[in-house]
PyMOL Python script that loads the backbone (N, CA, C, O; Angstrom):
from pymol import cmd

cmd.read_pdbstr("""\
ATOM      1  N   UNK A   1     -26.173 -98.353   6.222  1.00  0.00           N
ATOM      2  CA  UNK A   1     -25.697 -97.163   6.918  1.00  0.00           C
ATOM      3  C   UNK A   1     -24.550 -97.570   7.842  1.00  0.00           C
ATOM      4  O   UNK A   1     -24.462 -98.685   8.356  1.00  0.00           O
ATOM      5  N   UNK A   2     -23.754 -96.658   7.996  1.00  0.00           N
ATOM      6  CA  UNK A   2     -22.482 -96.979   8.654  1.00  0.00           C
ATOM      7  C   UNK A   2     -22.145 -96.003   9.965  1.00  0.00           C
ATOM      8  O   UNK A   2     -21.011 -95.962  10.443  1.00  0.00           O
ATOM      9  N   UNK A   3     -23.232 -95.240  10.481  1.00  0.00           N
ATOM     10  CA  UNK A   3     -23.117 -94.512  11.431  1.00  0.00           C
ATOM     11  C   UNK A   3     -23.696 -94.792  12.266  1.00  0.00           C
ATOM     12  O   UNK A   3     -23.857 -93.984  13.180  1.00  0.00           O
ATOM     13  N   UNK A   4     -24.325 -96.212  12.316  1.00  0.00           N
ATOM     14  CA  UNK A   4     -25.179 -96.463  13.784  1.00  0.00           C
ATOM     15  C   UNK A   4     -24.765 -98.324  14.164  1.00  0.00           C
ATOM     16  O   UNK A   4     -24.373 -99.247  13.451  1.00  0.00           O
ATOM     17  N   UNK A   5     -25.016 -98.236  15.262  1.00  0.00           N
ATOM     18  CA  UNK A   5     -25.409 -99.959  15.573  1.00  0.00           C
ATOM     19  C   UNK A   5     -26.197-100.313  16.190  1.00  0.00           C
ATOM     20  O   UNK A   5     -26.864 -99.525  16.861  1.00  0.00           O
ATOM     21  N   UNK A   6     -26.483-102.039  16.197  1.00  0.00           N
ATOM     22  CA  UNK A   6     -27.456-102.176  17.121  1.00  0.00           C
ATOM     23  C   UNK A   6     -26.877-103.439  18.105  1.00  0.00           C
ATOM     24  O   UNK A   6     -26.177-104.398  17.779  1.00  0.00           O
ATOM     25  N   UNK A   7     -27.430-103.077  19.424  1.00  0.00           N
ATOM     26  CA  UNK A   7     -26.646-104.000  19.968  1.00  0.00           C
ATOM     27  C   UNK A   7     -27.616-104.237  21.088  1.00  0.00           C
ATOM     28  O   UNK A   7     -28.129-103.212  21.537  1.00  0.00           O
ATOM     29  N   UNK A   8     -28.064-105.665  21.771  1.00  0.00           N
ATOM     30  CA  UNK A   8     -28.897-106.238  22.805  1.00  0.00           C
ATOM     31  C   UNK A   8     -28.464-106.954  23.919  1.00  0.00           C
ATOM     32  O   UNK A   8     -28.492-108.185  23.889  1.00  0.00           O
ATOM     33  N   UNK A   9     -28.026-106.285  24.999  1.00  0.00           N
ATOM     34  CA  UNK A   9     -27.132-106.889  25.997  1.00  0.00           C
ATOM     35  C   UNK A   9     -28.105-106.917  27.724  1.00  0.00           C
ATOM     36  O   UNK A   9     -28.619-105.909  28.210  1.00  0.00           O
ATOM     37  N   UNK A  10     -28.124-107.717  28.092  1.00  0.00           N
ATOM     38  CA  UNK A  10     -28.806-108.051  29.551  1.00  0.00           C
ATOM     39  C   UNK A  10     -27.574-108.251  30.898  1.00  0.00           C
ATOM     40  O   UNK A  10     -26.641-109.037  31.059  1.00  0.00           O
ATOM     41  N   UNK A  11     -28.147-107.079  31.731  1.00  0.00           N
ATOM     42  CA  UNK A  11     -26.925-107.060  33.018  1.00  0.00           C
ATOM     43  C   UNK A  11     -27.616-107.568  34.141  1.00  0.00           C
ATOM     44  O   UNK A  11     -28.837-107.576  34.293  1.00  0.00           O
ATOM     45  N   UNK A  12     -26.847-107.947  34.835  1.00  0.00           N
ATOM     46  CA  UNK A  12     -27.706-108.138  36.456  1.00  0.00           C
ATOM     47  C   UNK A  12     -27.552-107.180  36.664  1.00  0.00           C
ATOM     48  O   UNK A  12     -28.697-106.733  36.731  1.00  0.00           O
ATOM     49  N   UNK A  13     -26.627-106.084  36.919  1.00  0.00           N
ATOM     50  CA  UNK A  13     -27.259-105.277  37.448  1.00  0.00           C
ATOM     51  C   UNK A  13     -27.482-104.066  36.919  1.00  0.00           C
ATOM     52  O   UNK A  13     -27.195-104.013  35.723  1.00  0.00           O
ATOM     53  N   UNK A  14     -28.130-102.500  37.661  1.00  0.00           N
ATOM     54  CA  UNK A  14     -28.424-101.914  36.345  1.00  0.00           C
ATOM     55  C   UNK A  14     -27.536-100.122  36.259  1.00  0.00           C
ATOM     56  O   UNK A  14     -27.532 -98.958  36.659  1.00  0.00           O
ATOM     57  N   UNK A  15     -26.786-101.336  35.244  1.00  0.00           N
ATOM     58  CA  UNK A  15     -25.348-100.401  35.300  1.00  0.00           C
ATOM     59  C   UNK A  15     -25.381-100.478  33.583  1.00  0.00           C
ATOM     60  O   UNK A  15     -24.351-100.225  32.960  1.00  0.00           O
ATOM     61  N   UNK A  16     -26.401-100.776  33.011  1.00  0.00           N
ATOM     62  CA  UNK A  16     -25.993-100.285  31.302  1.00  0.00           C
ATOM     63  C   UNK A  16     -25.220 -98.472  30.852  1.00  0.00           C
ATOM     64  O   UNK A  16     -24.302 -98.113  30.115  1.00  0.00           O
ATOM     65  N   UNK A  17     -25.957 -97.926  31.535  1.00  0.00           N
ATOM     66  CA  UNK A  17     -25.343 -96.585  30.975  1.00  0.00           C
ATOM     67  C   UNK A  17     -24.112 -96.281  31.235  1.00  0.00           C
ATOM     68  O   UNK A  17     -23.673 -95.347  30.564  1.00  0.00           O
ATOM     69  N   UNK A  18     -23.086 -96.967  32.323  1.00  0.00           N
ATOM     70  CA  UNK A  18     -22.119 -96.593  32.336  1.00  0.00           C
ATOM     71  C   UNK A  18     -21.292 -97.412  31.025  1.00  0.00           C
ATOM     72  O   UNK A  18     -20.561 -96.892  30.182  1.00  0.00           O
ATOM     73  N   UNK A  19     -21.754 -99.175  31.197  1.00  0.00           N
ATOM     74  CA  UNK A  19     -21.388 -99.804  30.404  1.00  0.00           C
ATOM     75  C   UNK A  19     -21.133 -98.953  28.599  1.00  0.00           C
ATOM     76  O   UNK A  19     -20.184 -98.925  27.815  1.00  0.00           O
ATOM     77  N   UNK A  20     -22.380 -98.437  28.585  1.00  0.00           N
ATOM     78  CA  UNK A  20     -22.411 -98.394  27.292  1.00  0.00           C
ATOM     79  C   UNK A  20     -21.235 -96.674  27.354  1.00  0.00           C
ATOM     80  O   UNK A  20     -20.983 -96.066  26.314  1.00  0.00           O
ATOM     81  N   UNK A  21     -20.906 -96.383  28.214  1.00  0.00           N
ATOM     82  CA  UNK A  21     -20.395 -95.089  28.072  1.00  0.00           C
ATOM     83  C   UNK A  21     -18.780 -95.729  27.820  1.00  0.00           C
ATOM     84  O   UNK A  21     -17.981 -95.302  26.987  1.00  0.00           O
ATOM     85  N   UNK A  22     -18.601 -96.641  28.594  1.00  0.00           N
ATOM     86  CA  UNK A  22     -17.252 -96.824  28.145  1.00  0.00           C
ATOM     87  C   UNK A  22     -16.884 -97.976  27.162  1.00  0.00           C
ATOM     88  O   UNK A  22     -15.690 -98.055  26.870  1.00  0.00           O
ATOM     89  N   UNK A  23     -17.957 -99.110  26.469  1.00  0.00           N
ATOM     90  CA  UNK A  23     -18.172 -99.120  24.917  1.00  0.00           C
ATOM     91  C   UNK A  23     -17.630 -97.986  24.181  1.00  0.00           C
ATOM     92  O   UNK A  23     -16.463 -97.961  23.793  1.00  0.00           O
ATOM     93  N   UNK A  24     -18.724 -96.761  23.926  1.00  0.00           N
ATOM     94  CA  UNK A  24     -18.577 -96.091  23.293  1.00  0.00           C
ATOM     95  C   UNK A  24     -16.946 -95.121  23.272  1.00  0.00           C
ATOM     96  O   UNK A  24     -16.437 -94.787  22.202  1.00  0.00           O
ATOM     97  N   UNK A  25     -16.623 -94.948  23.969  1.00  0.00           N
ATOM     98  CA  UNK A  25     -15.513 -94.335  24.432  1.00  0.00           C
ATOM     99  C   UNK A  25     -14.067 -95.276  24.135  1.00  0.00           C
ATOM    100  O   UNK A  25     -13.112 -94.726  23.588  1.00  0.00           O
ATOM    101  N   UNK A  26     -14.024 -96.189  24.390  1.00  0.00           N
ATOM    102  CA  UNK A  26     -12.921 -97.313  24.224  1.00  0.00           C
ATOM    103  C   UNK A  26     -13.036 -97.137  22.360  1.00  0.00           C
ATOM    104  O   UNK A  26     -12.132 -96.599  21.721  1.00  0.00           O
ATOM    105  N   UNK A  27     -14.114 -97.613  21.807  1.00  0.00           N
ATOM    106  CA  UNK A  27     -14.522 -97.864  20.561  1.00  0.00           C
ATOM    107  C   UNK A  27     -14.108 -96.264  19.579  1.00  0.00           C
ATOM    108  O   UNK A  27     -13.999 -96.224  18.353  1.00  0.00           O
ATOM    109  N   UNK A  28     -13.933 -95.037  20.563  1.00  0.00           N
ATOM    110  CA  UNK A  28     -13.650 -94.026  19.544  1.00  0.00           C
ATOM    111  C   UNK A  28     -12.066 -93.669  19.731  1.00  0.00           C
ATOM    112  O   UNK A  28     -11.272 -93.154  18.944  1.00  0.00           O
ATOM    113  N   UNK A  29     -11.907 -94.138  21.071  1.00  0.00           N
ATOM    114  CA  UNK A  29     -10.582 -93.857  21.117  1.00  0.00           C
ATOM    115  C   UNK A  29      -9.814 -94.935  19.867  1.00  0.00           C
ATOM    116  O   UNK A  29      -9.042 -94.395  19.074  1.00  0.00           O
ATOM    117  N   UNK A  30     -10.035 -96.216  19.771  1.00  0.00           N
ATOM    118  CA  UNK A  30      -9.389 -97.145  18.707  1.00  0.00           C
ATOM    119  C   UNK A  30      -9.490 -96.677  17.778  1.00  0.00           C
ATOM    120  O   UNK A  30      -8.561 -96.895  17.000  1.00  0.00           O
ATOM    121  N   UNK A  31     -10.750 -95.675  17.221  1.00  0.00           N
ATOM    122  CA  UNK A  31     -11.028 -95.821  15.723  1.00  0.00           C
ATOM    123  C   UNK A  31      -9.987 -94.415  15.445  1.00  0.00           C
ATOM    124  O   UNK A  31      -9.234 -94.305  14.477  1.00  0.00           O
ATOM    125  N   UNK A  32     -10.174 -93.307  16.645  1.00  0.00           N
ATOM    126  CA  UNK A  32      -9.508 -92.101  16.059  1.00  0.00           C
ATOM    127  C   UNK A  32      -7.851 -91.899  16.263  1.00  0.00           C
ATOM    128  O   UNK A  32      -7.117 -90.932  16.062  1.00  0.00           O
ATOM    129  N   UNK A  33      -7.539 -93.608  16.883  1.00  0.00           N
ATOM    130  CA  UNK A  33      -5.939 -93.481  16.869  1.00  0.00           C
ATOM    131  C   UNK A  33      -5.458 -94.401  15.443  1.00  0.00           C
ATOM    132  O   UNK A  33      -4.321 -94.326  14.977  1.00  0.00           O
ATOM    133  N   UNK A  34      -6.210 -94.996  15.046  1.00  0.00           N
ATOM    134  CA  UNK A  34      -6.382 -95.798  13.766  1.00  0.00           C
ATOM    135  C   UNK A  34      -6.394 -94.878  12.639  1.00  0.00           C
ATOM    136  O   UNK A  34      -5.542 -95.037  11.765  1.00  0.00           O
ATOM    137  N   UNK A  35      -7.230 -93.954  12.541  1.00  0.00           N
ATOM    138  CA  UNK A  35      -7.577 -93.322  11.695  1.00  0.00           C
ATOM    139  C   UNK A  35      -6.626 -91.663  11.852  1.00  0.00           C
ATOM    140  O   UNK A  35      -6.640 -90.876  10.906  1.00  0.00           O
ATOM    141  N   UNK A  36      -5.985 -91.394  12.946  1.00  0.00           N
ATOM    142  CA  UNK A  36      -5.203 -90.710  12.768  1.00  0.00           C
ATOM    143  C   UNK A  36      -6.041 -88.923  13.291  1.00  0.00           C
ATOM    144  O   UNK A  36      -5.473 -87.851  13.498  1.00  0.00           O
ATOM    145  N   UNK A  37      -7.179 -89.188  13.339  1.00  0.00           N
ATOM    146  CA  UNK A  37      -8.027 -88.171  14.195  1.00  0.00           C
ATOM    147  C   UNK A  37      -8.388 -88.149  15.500  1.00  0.00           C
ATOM    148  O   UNK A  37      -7.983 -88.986  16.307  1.00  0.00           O
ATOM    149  N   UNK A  38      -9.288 -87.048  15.834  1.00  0.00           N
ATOM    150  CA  UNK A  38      -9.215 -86.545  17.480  1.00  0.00           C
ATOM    151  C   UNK A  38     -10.951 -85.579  17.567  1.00  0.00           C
ATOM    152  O   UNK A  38     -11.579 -84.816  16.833  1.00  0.00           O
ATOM    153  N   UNK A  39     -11.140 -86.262  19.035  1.00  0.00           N
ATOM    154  CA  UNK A  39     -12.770 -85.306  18.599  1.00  0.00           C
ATOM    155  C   UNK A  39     -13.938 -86.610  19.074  1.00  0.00           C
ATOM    156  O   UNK A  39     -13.619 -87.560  19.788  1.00  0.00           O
ATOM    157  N   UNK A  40     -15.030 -86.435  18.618  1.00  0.00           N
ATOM    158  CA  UNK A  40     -16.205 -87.145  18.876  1.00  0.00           C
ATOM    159  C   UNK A  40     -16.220 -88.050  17.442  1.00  0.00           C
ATOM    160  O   UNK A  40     -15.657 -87.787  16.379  1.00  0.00           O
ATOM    161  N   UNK A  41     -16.872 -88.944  17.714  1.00  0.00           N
ATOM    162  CA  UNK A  41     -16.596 -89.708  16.791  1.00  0.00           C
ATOM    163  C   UNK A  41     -17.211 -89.358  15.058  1.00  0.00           C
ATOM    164  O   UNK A  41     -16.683 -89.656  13.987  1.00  0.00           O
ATOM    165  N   UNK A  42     -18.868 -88.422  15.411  1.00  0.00           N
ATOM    166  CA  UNK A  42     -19.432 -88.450  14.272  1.00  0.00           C
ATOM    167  C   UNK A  42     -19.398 -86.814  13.932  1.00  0.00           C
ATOM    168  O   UNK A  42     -19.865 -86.284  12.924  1.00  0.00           O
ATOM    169  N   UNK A  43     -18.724 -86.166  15.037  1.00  0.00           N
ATOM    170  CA  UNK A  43     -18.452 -84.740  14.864  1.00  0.00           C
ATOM    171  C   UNK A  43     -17.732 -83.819  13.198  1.00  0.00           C
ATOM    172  O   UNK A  43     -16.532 -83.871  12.929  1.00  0.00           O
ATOM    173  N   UNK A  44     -18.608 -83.176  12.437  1.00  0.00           N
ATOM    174  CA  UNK A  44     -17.727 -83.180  11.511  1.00  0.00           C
ATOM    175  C   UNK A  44     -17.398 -83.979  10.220  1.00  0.00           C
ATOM    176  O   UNK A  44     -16.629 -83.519   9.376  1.00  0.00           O
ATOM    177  N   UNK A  45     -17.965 -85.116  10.097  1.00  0.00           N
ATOM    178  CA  UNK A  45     -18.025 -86.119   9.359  1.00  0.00           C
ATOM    179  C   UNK A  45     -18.960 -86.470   8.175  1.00  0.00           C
ATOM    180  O   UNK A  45     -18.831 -87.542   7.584  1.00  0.00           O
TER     181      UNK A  45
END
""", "prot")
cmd.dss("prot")
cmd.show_as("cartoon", "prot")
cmd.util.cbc("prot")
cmd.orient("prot")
């Protein structure tokens, strides 16, 4: 499957959700200037 990942990361402190908000966000902006689209990443797809 190509619509999910898995990923296991340990912070000192406990700031994962922002972390993972701007993962996710950095990671759609690359893919939808790559790919030439705009939107959420799995929106539509």
């Amino acid at each position: 499957m190509r619509n999910h990942f898995h990923l296991v990361l340990e912070t000192p402190q406990p700031n994962l959700v922002a972390g993972m908000k701007w993962l996710l966000g950095a990671y759609t902006g690359r893919f939808n200037r790559r790919h030439k689209q705009f939107g959420h990443l799995f929106s539509g797809r």
